[in-house]
C-alpha positions in Angstrom: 76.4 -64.3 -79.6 75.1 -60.6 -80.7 76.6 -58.3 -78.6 74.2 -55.5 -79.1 71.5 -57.2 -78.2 72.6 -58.6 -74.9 73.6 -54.6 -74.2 69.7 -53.5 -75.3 68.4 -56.0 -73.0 70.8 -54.7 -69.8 69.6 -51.3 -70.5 66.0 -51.7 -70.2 65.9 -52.1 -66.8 68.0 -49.1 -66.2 65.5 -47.2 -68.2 62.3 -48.7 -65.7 64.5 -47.5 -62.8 64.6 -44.1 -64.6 60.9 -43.6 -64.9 60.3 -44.8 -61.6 62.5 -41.9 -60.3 60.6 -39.6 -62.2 57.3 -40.7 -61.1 58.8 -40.4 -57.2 60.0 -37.3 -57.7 56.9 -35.6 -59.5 54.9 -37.4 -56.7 57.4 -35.3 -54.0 56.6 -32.2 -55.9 53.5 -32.4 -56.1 53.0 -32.9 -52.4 55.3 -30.0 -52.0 52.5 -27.9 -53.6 49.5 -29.0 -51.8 51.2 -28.6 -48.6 52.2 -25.4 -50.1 48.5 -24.5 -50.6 47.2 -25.9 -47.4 49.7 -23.5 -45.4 48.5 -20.8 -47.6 45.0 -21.7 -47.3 45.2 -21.6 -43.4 47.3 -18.7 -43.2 44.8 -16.4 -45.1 41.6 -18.3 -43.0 43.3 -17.3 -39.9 43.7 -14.0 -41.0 40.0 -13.9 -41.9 38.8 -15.2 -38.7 41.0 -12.7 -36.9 39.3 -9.7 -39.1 35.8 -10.9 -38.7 36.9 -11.2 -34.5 38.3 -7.9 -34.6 35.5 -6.4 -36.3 32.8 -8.0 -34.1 35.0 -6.7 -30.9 34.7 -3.2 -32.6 31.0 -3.3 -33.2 30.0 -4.4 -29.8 32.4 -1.5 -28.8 30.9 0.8 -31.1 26.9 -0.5 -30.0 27.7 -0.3 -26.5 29.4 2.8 -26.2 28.8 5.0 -28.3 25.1 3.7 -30.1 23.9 2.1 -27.3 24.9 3.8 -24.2 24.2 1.8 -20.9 21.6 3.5 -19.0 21.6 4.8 -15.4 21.9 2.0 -12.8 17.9 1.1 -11.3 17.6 3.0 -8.0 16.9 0.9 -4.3 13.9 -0.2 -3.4 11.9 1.2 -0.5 9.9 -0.7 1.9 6.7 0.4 2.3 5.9 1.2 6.4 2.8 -0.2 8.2 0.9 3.6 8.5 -2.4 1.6 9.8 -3.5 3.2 13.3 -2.2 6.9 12.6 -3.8 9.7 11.6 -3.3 11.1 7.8 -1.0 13.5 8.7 1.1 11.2 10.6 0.7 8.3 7.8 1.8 10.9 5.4 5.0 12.3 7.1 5.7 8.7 7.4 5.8 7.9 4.1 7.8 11.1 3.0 10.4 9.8 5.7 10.9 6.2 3.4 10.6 8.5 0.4 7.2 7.7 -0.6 4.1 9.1 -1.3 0.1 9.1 -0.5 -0.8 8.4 -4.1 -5.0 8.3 -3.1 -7.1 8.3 -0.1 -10.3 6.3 0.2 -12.7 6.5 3.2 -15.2 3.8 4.7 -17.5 3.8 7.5 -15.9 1.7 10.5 -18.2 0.8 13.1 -15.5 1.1 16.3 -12.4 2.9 15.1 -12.5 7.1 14.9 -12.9 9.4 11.5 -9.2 10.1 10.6 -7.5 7.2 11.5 -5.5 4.7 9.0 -7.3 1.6 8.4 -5.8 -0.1 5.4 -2.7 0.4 2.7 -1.6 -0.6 -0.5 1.4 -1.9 -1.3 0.8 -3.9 2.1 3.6 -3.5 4.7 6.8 -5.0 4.3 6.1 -5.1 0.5 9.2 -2.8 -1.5 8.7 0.3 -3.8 10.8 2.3 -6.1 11.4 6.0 -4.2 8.6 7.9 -5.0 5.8 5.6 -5.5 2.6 6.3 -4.3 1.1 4.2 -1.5 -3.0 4.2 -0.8 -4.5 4.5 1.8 -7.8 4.3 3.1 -9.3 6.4 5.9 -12.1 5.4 8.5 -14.9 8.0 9.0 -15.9 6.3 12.4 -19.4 4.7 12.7 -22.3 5.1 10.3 -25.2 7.4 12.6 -28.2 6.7 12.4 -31.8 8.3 13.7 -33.8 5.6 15.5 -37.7 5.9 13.6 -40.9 6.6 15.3 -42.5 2.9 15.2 -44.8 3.2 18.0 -48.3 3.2 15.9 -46.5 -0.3 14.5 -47.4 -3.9 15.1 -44.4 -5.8 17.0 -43.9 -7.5 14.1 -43.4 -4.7 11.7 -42.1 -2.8 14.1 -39.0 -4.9 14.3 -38.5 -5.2 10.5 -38.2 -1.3 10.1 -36.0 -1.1 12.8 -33.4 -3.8 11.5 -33.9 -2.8 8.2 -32.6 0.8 9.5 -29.5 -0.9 10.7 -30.5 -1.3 14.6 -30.2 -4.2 16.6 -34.0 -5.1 18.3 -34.8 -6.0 21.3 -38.4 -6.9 22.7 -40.4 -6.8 26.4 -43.8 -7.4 26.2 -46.1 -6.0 29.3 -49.7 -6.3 29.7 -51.5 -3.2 29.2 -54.9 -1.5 28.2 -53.3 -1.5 25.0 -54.5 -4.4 22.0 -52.1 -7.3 21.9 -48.9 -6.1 19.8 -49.1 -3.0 19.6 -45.4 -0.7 20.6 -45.9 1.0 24.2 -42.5 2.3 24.4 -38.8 2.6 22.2 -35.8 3.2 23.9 -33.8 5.1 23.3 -36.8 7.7 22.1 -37.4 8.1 18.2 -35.0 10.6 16.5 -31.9 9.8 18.8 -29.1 9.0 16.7 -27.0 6.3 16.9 -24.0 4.5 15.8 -25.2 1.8 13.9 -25.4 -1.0 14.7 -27.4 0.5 18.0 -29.7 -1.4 20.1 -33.1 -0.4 20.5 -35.8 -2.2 23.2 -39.3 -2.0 22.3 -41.8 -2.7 25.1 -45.4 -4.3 23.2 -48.4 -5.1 24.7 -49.8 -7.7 25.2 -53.2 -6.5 25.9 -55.1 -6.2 28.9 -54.5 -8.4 32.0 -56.9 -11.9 31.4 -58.9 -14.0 34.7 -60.0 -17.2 34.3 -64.0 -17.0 35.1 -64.9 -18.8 38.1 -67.5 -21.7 38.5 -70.8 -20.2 39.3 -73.0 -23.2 39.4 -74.7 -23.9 42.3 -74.6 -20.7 43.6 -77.1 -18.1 45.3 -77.6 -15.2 42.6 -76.5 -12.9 45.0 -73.6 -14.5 46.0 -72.5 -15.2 42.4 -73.1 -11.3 41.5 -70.6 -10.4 44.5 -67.7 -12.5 43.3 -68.1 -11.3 39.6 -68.1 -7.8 41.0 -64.6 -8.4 43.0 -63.3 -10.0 39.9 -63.9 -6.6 38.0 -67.0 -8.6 35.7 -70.3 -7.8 35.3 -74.1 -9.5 34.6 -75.0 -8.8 31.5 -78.4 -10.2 31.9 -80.3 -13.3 33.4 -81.7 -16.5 31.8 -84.7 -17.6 34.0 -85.3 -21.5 34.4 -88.3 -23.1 36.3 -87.1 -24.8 38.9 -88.7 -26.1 42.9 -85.4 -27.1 44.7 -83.2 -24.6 42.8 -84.7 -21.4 43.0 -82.2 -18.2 42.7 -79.7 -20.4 42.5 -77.3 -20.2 39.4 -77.6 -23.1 36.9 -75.3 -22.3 33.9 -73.2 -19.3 32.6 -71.7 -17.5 29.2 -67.9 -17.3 29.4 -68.2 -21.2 30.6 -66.1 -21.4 33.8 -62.5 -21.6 33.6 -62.2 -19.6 30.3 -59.1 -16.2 30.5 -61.3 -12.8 30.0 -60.5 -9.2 30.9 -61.7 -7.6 33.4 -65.2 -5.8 32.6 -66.3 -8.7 30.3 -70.5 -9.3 30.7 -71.1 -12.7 32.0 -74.7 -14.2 31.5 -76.5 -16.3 34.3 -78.8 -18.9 33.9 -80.9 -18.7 37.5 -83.5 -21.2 38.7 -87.6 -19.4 39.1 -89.9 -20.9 40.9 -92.9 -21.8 39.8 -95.8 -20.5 39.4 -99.2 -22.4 40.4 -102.3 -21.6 38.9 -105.0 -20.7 41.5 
């Protein structure tokens, strides 16, 4: 039996244990080292992230305070008054009692409420306003006056149209008169009085002479028929002879016919039976 070689062939495994410990413990230190590094790693990110912290800390600081100073806090709002109703002075002292101002005035014709008086705002009532801001206002300067015009040598018709187209409010009588059909008898109140507009104004118009309706004159005497157109205010213009034996001076037709509306003085022609005449 070799002796040597059964020794070489125990030591062989001792020498695989050998490199095994090796390996282990080169393993071991090199995790030593990487954890090494990672805790050196972390350390010096920490210490970054607490640089780059502090220094945005003492930027903000720095922008805040001493680049960027914070301004003055806003001041309180105001609320605007309701000023509608008083007169500018009183709107005005208003306003300077809720620290305000009359920034402008404007002024409008108001058909019912006085010159002077408050009749609208902006900001509206109620609304709020830094101190100091102007609120406007708009004044009334009462009704709009107006001269009523002469339209008496008008038509009706016309008449009206100038009147309305003046600003006035029309009103129309009619009366019979001497006057043609139409035409303006009367304006009340008289031309060239002023009014607030929108005034009223009555016109009186004619409407021409007073009409009859012509009575029926057939059958009667001429002298009769002559006496009822003369009560009736109408005349004979003229007489239209007719031979007639029965009928004689008695009325046989008439111009108006009967019945028909004339004035009073209108010429009525007769048509009046003759008698006739024999020869010898």
């Amino acid at each position: 039996m070799d002796l040597g070689s059964s020794i070489r062939r125990r030591r062989k495994p001792r020498a695989k244990r050998s490199r095994a410990r090796s390996s282990q413990a080169r393993s071991s230190r090199a995790g030593t080292s990487w954890a090494k590094r990672s805790r050196a790693v972390g350390k010096a990110a920490r210490t970054v992230i607490a640089i780059a912290v502090a220094g945005s800390v003492s930027g903000y600081v720095v922008a805040t305070r001493i680049l960027f100073p914070p301004g003055a806090p806003p001041p309180s709002l105001q609320g605007v008054p309701d000023v509608a109703g008083r007169t500018f002075g009183s709107a005005a002292a208003m306003l300077a009692d809720s620290d305000l101002s009359v920034a402008r005035v404007d002024s409008v014709h108001h058909p019912v409420i006085a010159a002077g008086t408050v009749i609208g705002q902006s900001p509206l009532p109620g609304w709020t306003a830094l101190p100091g801001a102007g609120v406007r206002v708009t004044l009334s300067l009462g009704p709009e006056i107006g001269a009523v015009p002469d339209v008496t040598r008008l038509l009706a018709g016309r008449a009206t149209r100038v009147l309305e187209s003046s600003g006035f409010t029309v009103e129309v009588d009619t009366v019979e008169s001497e006057a043609a059909a139409g035409r303006v008898l009367l304006i009340e109140p008289a031309a060239g009085t002023e009014l607030a507009l929108p005034g009223a104004v009555r016109l009186e118009v004619s409407l021409g002479p007073p009409t009859l309706p012509i009575p029926d004159l057939s059958g009667m005497w001429l002298d009769e028929a002559i006496a009822v157109l003369d009560i009736l205010g109408l005349v004979v213009s003229e007489f239209d002879l007719r031979y007639s034996i029965l009928n004689v001076d008695r009325v046989f037709a008439q111009h108006p016919l009967p019945y028909t509306q004339v004035e009073a003085g209108t010429a009525v022609r007769l048509t009046v039976g003759q008698a006739m005449v024999r020869e010898p």
